[in-house]
N, C-alpha and C positions, 0 to 999 in steps of 0.2 A: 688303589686303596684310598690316594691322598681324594679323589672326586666321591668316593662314598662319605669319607667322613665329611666332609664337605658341604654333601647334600642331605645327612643327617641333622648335620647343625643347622644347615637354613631352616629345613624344616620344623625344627622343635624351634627355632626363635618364632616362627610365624604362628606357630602354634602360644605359644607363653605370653607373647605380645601382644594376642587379641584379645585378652580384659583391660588393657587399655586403649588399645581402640574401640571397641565397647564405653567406654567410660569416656571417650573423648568422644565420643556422639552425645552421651546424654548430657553432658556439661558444654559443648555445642547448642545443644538444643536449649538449654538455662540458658546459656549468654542470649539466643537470637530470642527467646521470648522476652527477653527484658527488653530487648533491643526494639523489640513491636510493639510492645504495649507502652514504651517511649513514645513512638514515632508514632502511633494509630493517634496517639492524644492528641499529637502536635497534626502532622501534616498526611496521615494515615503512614500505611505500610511501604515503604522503597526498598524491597530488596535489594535492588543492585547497591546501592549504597550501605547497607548493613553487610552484605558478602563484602564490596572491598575494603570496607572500616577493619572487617574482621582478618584481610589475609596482607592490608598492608603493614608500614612501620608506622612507630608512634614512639614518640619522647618521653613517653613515661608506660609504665609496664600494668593496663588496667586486670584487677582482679574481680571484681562483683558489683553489684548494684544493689543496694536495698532501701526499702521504703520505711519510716517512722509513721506513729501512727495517724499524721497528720496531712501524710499523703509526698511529703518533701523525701526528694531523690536524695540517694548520699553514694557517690563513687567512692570505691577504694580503690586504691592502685599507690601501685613502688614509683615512685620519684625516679630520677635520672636525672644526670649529672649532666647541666645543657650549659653549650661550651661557643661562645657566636665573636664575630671577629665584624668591624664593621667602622668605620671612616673615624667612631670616636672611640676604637682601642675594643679590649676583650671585656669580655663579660659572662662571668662563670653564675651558675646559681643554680637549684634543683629546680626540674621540671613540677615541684609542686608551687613554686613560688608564682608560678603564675599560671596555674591550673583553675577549673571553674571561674573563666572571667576576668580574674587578678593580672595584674600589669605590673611591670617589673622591668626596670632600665629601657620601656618603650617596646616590649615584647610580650607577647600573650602563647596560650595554647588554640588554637583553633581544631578541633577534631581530633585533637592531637598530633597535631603539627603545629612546631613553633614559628610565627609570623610576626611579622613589625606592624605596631597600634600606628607609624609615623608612614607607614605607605610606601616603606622601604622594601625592595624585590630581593627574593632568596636567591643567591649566584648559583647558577648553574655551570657544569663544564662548558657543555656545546656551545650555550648560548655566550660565556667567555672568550673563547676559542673565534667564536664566530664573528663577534665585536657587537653582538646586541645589547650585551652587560657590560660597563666598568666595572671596572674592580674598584672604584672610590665611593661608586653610586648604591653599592648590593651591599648585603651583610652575607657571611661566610658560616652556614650552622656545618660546627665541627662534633655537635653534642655526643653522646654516649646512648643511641636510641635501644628499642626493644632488640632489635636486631644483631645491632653493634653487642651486646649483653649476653647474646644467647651464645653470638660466633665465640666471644673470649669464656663462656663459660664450656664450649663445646673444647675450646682446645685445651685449656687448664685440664677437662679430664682426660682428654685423651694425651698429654704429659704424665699426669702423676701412672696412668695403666703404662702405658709403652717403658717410662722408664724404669719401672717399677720392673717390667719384663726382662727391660736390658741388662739393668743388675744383676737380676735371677740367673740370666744365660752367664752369667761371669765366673758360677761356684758351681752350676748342675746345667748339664743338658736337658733336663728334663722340666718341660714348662709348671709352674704352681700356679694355682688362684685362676684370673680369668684368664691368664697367658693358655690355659687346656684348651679355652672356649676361641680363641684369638687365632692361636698358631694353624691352624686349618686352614683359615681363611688367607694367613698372611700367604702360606706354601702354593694355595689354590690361585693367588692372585701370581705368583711368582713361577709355576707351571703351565697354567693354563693361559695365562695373560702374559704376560711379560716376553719370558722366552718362546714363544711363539709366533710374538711379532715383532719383536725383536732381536733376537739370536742368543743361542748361549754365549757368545763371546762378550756381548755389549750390552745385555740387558742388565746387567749390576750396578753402571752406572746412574739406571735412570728410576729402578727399584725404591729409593726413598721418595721419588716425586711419585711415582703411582701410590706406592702404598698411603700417603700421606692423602693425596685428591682421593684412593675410593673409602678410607674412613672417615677424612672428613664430611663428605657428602651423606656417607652413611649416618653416623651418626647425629650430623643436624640433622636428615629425614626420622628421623625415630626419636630424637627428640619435640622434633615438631607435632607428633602422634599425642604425643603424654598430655592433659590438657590442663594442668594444675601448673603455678610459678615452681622452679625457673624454666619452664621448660613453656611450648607450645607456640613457638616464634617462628614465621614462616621463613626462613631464615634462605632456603635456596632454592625460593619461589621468589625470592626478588634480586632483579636481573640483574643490578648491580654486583651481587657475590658468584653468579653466575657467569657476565661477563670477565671478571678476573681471573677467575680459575681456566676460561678457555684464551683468555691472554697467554696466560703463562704456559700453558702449552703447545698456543703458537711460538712465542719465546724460543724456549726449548728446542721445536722444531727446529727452527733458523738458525740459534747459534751453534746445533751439531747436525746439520745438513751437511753433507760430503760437498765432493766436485759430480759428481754424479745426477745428484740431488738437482744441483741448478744447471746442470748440463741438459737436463730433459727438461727443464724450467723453459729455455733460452735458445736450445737446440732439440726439439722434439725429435721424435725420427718417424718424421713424415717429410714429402717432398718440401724443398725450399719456398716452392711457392703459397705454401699452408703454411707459412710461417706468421705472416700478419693474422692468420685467425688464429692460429693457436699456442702463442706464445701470449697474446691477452689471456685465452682461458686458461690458460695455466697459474698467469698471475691472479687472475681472480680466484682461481682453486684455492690456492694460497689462504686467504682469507675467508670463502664459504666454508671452509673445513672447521674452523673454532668456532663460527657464525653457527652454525649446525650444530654445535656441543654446547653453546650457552642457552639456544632457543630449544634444545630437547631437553634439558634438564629443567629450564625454569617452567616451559610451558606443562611439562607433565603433572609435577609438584604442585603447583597453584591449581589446577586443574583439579585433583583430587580434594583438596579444600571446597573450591569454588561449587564441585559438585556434591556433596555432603550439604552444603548452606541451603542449595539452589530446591534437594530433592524437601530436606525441609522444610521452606519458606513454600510451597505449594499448599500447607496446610493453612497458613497464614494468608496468604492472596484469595485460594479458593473460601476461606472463613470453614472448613467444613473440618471436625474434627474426626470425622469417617474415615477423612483422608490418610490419617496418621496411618489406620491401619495397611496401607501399602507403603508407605511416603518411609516412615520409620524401621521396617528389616531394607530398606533398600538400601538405605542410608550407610545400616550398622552395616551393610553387606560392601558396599564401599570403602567402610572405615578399615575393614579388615585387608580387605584389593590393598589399600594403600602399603601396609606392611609389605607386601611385594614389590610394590612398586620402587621404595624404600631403598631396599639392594638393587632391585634391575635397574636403576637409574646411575646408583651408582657403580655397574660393575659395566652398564655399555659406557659411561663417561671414561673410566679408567682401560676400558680394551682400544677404544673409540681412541684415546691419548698414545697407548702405547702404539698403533698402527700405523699414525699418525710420524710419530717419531722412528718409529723402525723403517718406515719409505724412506726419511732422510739420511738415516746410516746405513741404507743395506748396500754392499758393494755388487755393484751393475758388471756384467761380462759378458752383453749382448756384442759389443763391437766385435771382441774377441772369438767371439761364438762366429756371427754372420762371416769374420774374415776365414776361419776352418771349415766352414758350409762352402764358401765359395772356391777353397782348392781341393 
């Protein structure tokens, strides 16, 4: 019963959802034509550069573009709180103080990315880690970007629903409001997912980390759909949020791995002399496994972006307005793909976690087996 109702609700969300995917094609298609008829002026049309302007981050949260009648550009866009750490102390200011050209403590916006007017390099991890950067010689941008905005506005809503739910379970068992539309999901992730790769003895432990990664995911995917502010931020199409979530899973993994766990790590059971081949691939396992959850989640997500811009921008490279007439159902026929893609992305990241984690607790009894076979 609980997979009927289940696969009822997906379905009428991907059905509900699709006038805004609809709507986040044609307001797509507004941003890149301003974006062309910019760039044709200047230095003709560069797709690839108007696709990653439009699926990277940026310090300030652009909304439109319009012309006065004397031909002068005028951007709108929401400011953002830029936040920079650098050899002469901190320096707060909004990302509009130094938008359009403006200089401000020795920093600018360049494409919308905050850079140094004094020739100063933005620190990076690796490159700290690695000793190609000081840390006295860099500035440290901690800002408050598009990105950064979208994630804390994703989890503020999903606080006020969840707790809002939790109370509710305190007086009725019976869900109110969108807890009807919610608790399907929460059950189908807790039946189909969880205790099944996990066990019904142990999966209750690990139940608020999945529930938590496949709504988050979720819900920045279908936010990222909607194309008007605050929403339409590619949020976990950039691999930094991507790689933390398969951190934390690795995490996870490791500190409730058994003895079992690393017994086949360290001791495979294969002959001893297979042991230099395959106690490395093990440890490498180790790590392809979250490797594998950050690059399928970010690569699919951006992906669907990338390809909405790309089928677009054929109308503009080819110059033929003929072209729309295939270029645009393709598009819209994509924008809608994506709302699937939306859940499937996140319901393999959250099965892909639990499995993951059920390898490391499941209690092993081959020894015990093999030594009963043998008498």
């Amino acid at each position: 019963m609980n997979r009927k109702i289940s696969s009822l609700f997906f379905a009428f969300l991907f059905v509900f959802i699709s006038s805004l995917a609809a709507a986040q094609h044609e307001t797509e298609g507004e941003k890149l034509a301003e974006k062309v008829e910019h760039r044709e002026a200047k230095d003709g049309f560069n797709a690839t550069k108007v696709i990653m302007e439009h699926i990277g981050d940026s310090n300030e949260w652009h909304l439109w573009t319009s012309k006065d009648d004397s031909g002068e550009e005028h951007h709108v866009s929401i400011p953002l709180p830029v936040i920079i750490k650098d050899n002469q102390g901190w320096h707060t200011f909004l990302s509009s103080s130094i938008a359009h050209g403006h200089e401000h403590d020795g920093y600018t916006l360049e494409e919308g990315q905050v850079v140094s007017t004094k020739g100063v390099e933005k620190a990076t991890l690796f490159s700290i880690i690695s000793g190609k950067q000081k840390s006295n010689e860099v500035f440290f941008d901690l800002s408050i970007t598009k990105n950064a905005a979208s994630m804390l506005l994703s989890v503020i809503f999903m606080a006020v629903v969840f707790i809002g739910m939790a109370r509710n379970y305190k007086t009725s068992q019976l869900p109110k409001g969108l807890g009807k539309v919610l608790e399907p999901v929460i059950v189908f992730i807790r039946d189909e997912v969880a205790i099944p790769n996990i066990g019904s003895v142990k999966y209750k432990r690990y139940m608020p980390y999945l529930l938590t990664a496949f709504f988050f995911i979720w819900v920045n995917n279908l936010f990222g759909l909607i194309p008007f502010f605050p929403f339409g931020a590619n949020l976990t199409g950039n691999i930094a949020i991507t790689s933390v979530l398969a951190i934390i899973t690795l995490l996870i993994t490791l500190f409730s791995a058994n003895k079992d766990y690393w017994k086949h790590i360290f001791m495979p059971p294969v002959p001893i002399l297979l042991y230099p081949i395959m106690v490395p691939i093990e440890i490498i396992g180790i790590f392809t496994k979250p490797f594998a959850l950050m690059m399928r989640l970010f690569a699919n997500i951006t992906a669907g972006h990338i390809m909405i811009l790309a089928i677009i921008s054929l109308i503009f490279i080819f110059k033929s307005p003929l072209l729309g007439f295939a270029s645009v159902p393709l598009a819209l026929f994509v924008s809608v793909l994506e709302l699937l893609v939306a859940a499937l992305q996140a319901y393999i990241f959250t099965v892909l976690s639990a499995l993951f984690i059920g390898i490391a607790v499941a209690e092993h009894e081959h020894e015990h087996g093999h030594e009963e076979h043998a008498h």
